[in-house]
C-alpha positions as CSV (number, residue, x, y, z in Angstrom):
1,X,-14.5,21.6,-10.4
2,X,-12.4,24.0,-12.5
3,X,-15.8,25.1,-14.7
4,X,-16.8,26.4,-11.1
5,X,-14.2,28.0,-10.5
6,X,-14.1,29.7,-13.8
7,X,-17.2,30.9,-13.3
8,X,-16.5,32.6,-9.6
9,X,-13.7,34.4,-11.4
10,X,-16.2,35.8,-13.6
11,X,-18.4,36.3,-10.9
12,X,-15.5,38.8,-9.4
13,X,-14.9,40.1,-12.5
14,X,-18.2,41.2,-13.2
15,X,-19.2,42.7,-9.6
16,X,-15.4,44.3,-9.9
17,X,-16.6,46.2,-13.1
18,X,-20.2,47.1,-11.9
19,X,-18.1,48.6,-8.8
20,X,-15.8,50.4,-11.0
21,X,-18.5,51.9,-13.1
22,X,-20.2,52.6,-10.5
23,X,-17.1,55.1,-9.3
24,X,-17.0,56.6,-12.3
25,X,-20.5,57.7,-12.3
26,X,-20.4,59.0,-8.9
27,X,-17.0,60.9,-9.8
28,X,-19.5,62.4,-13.0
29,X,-22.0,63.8,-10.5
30,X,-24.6,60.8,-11.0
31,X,-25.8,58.5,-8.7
32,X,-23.7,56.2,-7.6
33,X,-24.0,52.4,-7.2
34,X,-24.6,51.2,-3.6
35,X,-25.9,47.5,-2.1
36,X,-27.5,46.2,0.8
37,X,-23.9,46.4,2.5
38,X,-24.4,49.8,2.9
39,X,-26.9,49.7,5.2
40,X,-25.6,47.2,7.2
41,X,-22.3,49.6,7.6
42,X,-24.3,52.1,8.4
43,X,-25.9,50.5,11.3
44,X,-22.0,49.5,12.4
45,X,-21.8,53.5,12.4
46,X,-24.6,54.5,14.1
47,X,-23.8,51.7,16.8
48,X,-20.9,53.6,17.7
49,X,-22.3,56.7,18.3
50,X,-26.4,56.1,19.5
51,X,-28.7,53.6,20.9
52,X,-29.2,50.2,19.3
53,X,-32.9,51.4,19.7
54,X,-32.4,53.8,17.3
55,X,-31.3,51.4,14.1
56,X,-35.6,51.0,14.1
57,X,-36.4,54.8,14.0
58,X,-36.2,55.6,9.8
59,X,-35.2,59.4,11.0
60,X,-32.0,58.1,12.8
61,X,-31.4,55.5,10.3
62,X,-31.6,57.8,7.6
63,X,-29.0,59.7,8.5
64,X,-26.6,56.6,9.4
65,X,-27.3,55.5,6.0
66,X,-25.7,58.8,4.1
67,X,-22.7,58.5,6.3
68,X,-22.7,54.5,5.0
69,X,-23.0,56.3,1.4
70,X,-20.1,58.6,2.0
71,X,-18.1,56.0,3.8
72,X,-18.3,53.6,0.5
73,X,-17.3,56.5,-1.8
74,X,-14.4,57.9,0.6
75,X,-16.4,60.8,1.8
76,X,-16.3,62.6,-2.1
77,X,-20.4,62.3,-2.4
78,X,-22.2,65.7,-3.0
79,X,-25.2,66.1,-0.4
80,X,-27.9,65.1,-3.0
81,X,-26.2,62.0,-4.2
82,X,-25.9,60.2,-0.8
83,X,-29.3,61.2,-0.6
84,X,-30.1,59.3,-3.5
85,X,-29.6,56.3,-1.7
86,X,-33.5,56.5,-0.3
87,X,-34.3,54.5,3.1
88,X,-33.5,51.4,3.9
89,X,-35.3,50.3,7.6
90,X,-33.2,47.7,9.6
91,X,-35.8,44.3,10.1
92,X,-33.5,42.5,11.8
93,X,-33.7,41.2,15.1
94,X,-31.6,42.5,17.9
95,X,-29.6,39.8,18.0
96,X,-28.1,40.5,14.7
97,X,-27.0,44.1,15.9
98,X,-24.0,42.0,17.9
99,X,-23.0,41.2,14.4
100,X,-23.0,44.7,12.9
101,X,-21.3,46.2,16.3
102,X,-17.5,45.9,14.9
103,X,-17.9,46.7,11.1
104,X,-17.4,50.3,11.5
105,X,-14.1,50.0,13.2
106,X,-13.0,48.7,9.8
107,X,-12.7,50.8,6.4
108,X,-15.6,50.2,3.8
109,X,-14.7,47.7,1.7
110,X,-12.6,45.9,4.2
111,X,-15.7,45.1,6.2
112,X,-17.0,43.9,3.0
113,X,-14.8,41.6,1.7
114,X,-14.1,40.2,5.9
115,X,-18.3,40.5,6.0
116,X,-18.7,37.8,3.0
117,X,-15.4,36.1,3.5
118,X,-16.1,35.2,7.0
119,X,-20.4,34.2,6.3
120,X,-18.8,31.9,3.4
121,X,-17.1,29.9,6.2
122,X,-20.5,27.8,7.5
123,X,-22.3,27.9,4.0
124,X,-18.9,26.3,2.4
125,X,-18.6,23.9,5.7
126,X,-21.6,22.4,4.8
127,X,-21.1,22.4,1.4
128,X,-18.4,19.5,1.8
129,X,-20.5,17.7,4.5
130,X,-23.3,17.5,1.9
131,X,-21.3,16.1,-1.1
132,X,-18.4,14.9,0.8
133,X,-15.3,16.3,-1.6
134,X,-12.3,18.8,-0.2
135,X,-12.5,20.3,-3.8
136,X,-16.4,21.2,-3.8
137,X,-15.9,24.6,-2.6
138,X,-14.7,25.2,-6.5
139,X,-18.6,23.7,-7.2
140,X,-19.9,25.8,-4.0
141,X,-18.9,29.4,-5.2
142,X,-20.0,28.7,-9.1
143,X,-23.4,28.6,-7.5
144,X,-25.7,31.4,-9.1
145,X,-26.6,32.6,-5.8
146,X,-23.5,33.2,-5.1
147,X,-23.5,36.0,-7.9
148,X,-26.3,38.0,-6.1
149,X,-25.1,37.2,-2.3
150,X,-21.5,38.8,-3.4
151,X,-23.2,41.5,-5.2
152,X,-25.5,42.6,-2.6
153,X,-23.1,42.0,0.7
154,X,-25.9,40.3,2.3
155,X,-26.9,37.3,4.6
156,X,-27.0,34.6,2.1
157,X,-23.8,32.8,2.8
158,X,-24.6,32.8,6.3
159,X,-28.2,31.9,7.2
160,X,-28.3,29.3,4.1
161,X,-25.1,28.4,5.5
162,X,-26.4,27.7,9.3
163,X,-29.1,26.3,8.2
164,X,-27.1,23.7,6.5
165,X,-25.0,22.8,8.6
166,X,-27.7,22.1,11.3
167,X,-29.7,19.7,8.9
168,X,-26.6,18.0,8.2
169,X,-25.4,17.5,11.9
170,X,-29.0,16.5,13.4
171,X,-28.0,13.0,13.5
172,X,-24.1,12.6,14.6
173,X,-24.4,16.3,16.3
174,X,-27.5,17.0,17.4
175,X,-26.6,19.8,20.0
176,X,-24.4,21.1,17.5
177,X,-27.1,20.9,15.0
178,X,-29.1,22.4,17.1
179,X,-27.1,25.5,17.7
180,X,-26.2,26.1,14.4
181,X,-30.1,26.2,13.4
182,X,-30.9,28.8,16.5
183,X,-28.0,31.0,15.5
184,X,-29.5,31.3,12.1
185,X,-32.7,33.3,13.9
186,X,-30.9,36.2,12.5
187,X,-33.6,36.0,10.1
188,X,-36.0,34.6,12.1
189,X,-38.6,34.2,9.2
190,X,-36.2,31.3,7.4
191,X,-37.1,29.5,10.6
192,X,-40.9,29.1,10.7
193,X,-40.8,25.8,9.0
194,X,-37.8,24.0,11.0
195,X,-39.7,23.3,14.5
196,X,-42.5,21.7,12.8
197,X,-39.4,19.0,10.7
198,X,-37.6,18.8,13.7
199,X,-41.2,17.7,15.9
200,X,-42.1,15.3,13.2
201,X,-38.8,13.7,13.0
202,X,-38.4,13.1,16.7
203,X,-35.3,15.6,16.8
204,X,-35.8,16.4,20.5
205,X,-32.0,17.4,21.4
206,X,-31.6,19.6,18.1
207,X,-35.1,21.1,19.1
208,X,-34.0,22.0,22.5
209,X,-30.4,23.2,21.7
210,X,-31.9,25.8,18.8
211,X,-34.6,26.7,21.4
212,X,-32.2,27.3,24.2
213,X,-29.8,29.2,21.8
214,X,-32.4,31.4,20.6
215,X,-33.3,32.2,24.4
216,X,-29.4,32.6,24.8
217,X,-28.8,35.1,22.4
218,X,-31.8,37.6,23.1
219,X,-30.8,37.3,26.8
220,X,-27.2,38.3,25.8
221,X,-28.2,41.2,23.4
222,X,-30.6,41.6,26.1
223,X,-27.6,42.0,28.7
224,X,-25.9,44.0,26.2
225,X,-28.4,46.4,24.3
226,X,-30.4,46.7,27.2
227,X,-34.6,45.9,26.2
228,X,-35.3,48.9,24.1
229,X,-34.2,47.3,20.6
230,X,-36.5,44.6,21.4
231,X,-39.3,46.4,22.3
232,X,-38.2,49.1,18.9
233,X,-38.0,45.8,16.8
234,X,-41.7,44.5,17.8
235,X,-43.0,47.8,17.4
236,X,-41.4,48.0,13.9
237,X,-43.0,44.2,12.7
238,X,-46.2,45.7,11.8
239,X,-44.9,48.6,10.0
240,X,-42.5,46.4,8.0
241,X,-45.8,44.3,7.1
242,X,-47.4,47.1,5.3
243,X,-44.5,47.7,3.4
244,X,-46.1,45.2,1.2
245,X,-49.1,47.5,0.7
246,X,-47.3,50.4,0.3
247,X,-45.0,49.3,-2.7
248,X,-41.4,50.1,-1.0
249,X,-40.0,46.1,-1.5
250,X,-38.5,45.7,-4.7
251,X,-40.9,43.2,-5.8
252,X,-38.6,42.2,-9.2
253,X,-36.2,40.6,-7.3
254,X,-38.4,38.9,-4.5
255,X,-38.5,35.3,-6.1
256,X,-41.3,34.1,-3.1
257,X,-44.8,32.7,-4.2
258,X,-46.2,36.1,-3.1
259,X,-43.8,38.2,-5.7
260,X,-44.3,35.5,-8.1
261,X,-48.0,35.9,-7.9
262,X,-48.1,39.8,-8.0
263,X,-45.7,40.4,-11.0
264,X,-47.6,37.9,-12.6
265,X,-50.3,40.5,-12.6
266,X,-52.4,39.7,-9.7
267,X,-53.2,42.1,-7.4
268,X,-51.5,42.1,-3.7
269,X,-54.9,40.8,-2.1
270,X,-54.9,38.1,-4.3
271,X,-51.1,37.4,-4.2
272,X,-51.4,37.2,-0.3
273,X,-53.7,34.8,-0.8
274,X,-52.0,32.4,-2.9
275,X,-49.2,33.4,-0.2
276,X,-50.9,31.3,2.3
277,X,-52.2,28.4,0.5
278,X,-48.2,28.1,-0.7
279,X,-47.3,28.1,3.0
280,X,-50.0,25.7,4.1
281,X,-48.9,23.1,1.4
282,X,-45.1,23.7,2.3
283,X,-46.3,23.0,5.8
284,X,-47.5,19.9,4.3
285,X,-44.8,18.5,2.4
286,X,-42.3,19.4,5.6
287,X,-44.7,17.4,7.8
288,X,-44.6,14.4,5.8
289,X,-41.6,13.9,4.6
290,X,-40.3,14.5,8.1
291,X,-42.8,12.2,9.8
292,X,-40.7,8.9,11.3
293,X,-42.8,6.4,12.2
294,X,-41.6,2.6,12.5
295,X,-40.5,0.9,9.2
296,X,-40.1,4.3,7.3
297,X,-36.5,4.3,5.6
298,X,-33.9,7.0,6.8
299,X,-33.6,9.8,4.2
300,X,-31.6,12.4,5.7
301,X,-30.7,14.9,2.8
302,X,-33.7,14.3,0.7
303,X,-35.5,15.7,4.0
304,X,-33.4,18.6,4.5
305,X,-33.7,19.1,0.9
306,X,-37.3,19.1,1.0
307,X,-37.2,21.7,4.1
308,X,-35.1,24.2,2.4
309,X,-36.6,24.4,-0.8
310,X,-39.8,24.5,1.0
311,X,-38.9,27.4,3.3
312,X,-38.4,29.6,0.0
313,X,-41.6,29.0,-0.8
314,X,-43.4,29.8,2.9
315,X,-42.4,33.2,3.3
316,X,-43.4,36.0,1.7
317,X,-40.1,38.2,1.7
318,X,-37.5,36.3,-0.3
319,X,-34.6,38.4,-2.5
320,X,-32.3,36.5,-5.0
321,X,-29.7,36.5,-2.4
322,X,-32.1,34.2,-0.4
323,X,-32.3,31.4,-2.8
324,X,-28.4,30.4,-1.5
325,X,-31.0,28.2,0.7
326,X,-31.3,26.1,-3.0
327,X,-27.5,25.2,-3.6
328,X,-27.6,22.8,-0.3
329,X,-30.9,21.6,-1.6
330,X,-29.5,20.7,-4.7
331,X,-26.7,19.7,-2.9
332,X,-28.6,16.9,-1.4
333,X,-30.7,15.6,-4.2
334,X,-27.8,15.5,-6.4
335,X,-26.0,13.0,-4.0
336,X,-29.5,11.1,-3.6
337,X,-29.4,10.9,-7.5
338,X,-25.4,9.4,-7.2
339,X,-26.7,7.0,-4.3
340,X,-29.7,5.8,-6.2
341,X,-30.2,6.8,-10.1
342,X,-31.6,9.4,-11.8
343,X,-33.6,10.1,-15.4
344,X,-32.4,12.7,-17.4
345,X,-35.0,15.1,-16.8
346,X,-33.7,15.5,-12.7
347,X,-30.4,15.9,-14.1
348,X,-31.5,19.0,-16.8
349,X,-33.9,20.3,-13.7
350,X,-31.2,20.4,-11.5
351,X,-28.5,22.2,-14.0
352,X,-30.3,23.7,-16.2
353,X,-33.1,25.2,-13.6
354,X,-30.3,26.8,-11.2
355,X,-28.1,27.5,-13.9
356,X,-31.0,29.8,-15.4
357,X,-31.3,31.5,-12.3
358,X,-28.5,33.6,-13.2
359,X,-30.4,35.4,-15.7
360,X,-33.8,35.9,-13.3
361,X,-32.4,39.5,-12.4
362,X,-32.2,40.4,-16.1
363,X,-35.8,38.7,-16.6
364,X,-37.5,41.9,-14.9
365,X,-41.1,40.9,-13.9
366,X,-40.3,37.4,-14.8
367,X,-37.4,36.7,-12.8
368,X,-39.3,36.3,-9.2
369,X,-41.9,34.0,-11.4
370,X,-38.7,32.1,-12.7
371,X,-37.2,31.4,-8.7
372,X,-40.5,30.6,-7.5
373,X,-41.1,27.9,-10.0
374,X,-37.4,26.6,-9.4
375,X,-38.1,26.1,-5.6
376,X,-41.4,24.3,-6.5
377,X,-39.9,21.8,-9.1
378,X,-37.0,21.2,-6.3
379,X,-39.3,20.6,-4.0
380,X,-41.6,18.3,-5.9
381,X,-38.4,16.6,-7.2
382,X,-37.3,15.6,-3.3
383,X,-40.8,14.6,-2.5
384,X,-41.3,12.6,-5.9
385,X,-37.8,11.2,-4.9
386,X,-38.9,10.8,-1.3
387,X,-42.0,8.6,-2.2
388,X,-40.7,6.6,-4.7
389,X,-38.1,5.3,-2.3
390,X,-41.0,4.8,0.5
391,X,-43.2,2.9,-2.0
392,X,-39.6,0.5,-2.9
393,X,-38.7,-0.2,0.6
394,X,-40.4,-3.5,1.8
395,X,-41.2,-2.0,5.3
């Protein structure tokens, strides 16, 4: 408990100094240090002053996003460093733009610290559910995803964090459950692998709660908004798609099968291929491990744990921030390995492998080849786990 801790303080102390640096350099006339915050902040500032349909047009964007630079640096940015910061698009769906709406009424770094203090609530939530200990948010924030989710500002806390929660409650809290997993359609892609576990395991309330809450919060942003960021966003889906042929994701720090694939020196065709024969198999292992037919033992966290580490796998745009979807995975198999044994090779995989994903971002072309591989040995860790215990169990 106190190692993790110890290493969440050095987590702060680190991002504290790349911060302060980063000051410095802007106050020298370089360009100065900026995250994915930023462009959330920015679309808090637009918000207050234009259309929600406007977060999908780059032009108006654009120009949010230097007033997000200036904002961060207390307005002391010359033109061309705020420029410096490039274009960031908005992808998310509308119903995320509810989120973003009160940030700007808050200084920079206030929303940011509020902005990950308050995500942190559901992913730490579930945390304790999982391994059932008031002290295992010291554990939870030592996490190595936590280093790149605090860095960046981003969603990681709070979609791994839904997620969570929702596999956790499917059986005593199935509505519940239900609504967590439809309010994490934030990033609706983390999804496409959850109907298909909750079908094959006979979740019908959960399935109709997330489906209902889903409806629920378009119709309210809907309401709200009005229908032009909805029709701006599906507009925008096929632009965002190409962004993978035109080279503007940052493909060293996208850890997916895809990124794996492509810094491994194939070319995109190629990776996109191996893209979908990763999603088909994660398909696969979700629909049986999921499956509950009569006589098959109840293995609740080995399930989720095969769903999230799957889902990193399925999708083509996962960051580093993304992989907070492996510290409940973990989570899980680590109290399957208490409950029922372990060799010492799960133990070193389960340590040692996330441990080492500290370093992926210093790994350059390496480090998406390095997360990929982690989510695959997690997965076929659960599933190994999964059919011993099926083989064991006289029904």
């Amino acid at each position: 408990m106190l190692l993790g801790l110890a290493v969440f303080i050095g987590y702060l102390i680190v991002i504290a100094t790349l911060y302060a640096d980063g000051r410095r350099s802007a106050e020298r006339g370089e360009s100065p240090m900026l995250t994915d915050f930023t462009t959330l902040y920015a679309a808090s500032i637009l918000l207050r002053q234009q259309p929600a349909a406007d977060l999908y047009r780059p032009r108006e964007m654009y120009q949010a996003s230097l007033l997000g630079a200036q904002a961060a640096y207390g307005g002391n940015l010359s033109e061309n460093q705020a420029r410096a910061i490039g274009m960031h698009p908005w992808m998310y769906p509308p119903t995320f733009i509810l989120a973003a709406l009160p940030l700007a009424y808050l200084p920079y770094f206030m929303a940011l610290f509020l902005w990950l203090l308050l995500t942190a609530v559901p992913y730490l939530v579930a945390m304790r559910g999982i391994l059932r200990d008031q002290r295992v948010w010291l554990v939870a924030l030592g996490a190595p995803p936590v280093f790149y989710n605090l860095i960046y500002g981003q969603t990681g806390f709070l979609v791994a964090g839904l997620i969570a929660l929702g596999l956790l409650w499917l059986r005593p809290r199935p509505v519940l459950a239900g609504i967590c997993i439809g309010l994490a359609s934030v990033k609706p892609h983390f999804g496409v692998l959850i109907p298909i576990a909750l079908i094959c395991g006979a979740h019908w309330k959960a399935f109709f709660a997330a489906t209902a809450t889903v409806l629920a919060a378009a119709l309210l942003s809907g309401l709200l908004l009005g229908a032009d960021p909805w029709y701006a966003f599906v507009g925008t889906l096929f632009a965002n798609l190409r962004g993978f042929e035109q080279g503007i994701y940052k493909w060293w720090i996208m850890p997916s099968v895809m990124g794996a694939l492509h810094q491994a020196g194939l070319d995109l065709a190629w990776a996109s291929r191996g893209q979908m024969l990763a999603t088909v198999l994660a398909l696969a292992a979700v629909s049986w491990s999921w499956w509950q037919s009569p006589g098959r033992p109840d293995l609740p966290g080995l399930e989720a744990a095969v769903l999230c580490s799957a889902t990193l796998l399925a999708v083509p745009m996962v960051y580093l921030y993304d992989m907070m979807l492996l510290v409940p995975a973990i989570a899980w198999l680590w109290s399957d390995m208490r409950q029922r044994g372990y060799h010492v090779a799960e133990l070193l995989l389960l340590a040692g492998g996330s441990a080492g994903l500290l370093g992926a971002i210093k790994l350059g072309a390496g480090g998406p080849i390095y997360g990929a591989l982690l989510s695959a040995s997690l997965l076929g860790l659960a599933l190994r786990r999964i059919a011993r215990v099926r083989r064991i169990d006289p029904c």
